[in-house]
Z-matrix of the N, CA and C atoms (Angstrom, degrees):
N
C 1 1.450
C 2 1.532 1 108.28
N 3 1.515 2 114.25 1 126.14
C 4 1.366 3 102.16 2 -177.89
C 5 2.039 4 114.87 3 -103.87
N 6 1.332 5 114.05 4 157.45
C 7 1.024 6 98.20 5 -158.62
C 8 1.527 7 90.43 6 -120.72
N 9 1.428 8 113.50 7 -164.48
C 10 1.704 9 125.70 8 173.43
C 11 1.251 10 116.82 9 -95.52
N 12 1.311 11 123.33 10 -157.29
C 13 1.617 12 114.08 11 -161.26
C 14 1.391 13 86.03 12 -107.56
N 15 1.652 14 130.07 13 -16.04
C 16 1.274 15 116.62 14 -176.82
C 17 1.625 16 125.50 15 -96.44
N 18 1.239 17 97.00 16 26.38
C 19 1.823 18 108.44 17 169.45
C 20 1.587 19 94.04 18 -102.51
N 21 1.561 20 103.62 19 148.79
C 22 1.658 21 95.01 20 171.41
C 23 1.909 22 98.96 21 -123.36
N 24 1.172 23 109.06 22 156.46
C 25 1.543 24 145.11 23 -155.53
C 26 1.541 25 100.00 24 -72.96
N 27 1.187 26 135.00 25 103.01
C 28 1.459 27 133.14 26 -171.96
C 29 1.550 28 109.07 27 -121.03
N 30 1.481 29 107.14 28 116.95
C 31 1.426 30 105.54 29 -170.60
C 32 1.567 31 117.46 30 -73.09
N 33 1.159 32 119.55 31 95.41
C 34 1.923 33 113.56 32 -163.90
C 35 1.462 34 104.75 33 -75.70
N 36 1.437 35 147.41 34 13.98
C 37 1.191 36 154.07 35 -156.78
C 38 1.717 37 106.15 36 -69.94
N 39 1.848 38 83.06 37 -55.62
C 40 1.785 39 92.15 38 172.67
C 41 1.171 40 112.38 39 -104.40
N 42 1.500 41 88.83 40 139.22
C 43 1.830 42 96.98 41 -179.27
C 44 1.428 43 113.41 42 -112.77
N 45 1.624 44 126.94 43 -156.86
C 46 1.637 45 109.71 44 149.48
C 47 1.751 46 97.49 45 -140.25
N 48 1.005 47 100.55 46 144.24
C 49 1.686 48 122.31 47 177.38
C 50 1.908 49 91.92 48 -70.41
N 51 1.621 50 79.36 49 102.49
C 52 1.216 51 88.92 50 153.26
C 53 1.837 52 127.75 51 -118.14
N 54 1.107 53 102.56 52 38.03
C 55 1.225 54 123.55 53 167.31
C 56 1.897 55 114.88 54 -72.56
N 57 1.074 56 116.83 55 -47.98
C 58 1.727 57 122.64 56 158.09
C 59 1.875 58 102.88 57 -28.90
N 60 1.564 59 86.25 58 -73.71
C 61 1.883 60 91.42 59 -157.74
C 62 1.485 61 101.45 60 -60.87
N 63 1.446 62 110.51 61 -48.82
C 64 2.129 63 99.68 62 -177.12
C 65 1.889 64 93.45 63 -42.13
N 66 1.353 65 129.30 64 -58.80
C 67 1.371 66 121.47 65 -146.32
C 68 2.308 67 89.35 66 -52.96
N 69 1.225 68 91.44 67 -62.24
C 70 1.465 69 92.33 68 -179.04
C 71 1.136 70 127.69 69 -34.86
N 72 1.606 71 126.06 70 -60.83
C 73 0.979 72 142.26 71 -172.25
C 74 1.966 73 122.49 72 -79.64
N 75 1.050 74 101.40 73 -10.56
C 76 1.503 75 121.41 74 -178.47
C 77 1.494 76 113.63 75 -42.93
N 78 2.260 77 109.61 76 -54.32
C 79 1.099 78 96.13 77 179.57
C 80 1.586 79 117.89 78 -109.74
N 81 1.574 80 98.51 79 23.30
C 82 1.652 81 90.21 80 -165.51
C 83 1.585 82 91.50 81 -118.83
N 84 1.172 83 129.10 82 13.40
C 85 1.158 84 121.40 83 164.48
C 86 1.678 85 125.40 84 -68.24
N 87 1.351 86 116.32 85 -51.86
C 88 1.177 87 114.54 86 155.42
C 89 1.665 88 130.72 87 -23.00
N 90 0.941 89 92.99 88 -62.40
C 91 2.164 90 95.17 89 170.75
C 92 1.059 91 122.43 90 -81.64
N 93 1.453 92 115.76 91 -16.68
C 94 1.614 93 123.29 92 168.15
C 95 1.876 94 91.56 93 -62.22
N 96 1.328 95 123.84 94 -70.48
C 97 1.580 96 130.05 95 -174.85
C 98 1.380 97 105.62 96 -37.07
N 99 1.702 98 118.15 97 -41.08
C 100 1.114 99 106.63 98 -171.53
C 101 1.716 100 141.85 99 -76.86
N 102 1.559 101 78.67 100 -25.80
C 103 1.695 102 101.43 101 -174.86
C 104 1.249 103 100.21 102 -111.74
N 105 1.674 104 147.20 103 37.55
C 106 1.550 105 150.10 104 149.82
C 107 1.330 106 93.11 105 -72.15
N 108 1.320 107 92.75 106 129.38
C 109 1.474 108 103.18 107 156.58
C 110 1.444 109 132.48 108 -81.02
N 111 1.339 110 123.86 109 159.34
C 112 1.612 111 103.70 110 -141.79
C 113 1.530 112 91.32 111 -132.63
N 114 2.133 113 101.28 112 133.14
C 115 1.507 114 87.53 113 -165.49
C 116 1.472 115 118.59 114 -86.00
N 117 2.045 116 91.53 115 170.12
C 118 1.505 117 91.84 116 -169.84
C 119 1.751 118 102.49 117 -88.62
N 120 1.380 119 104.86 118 -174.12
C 121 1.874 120 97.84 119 165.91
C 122 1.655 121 94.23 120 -132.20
């Protein structure tokens, strides 16, 4: 797919294993959602 000059070129080669943080975050996400405080305007 070719693009325009105003997309820029991102090397996807390296990534990061985010396999660590899902294991971590799996069951404490739930109460993290629950207890954010929620903004004002």
């Amino acid at each position: 797919e070719q693009r325009g000059e105003k997309y820029i070129s991102v090397d996807l080669k390296e990534t990061l294993d985010w396999a660590p943080v899902r294991a971590r975050v799996q069951k404490g996400i739930r109460n993290s959602n629950i207890m954010a405080i929620a903004p004002t305007a």
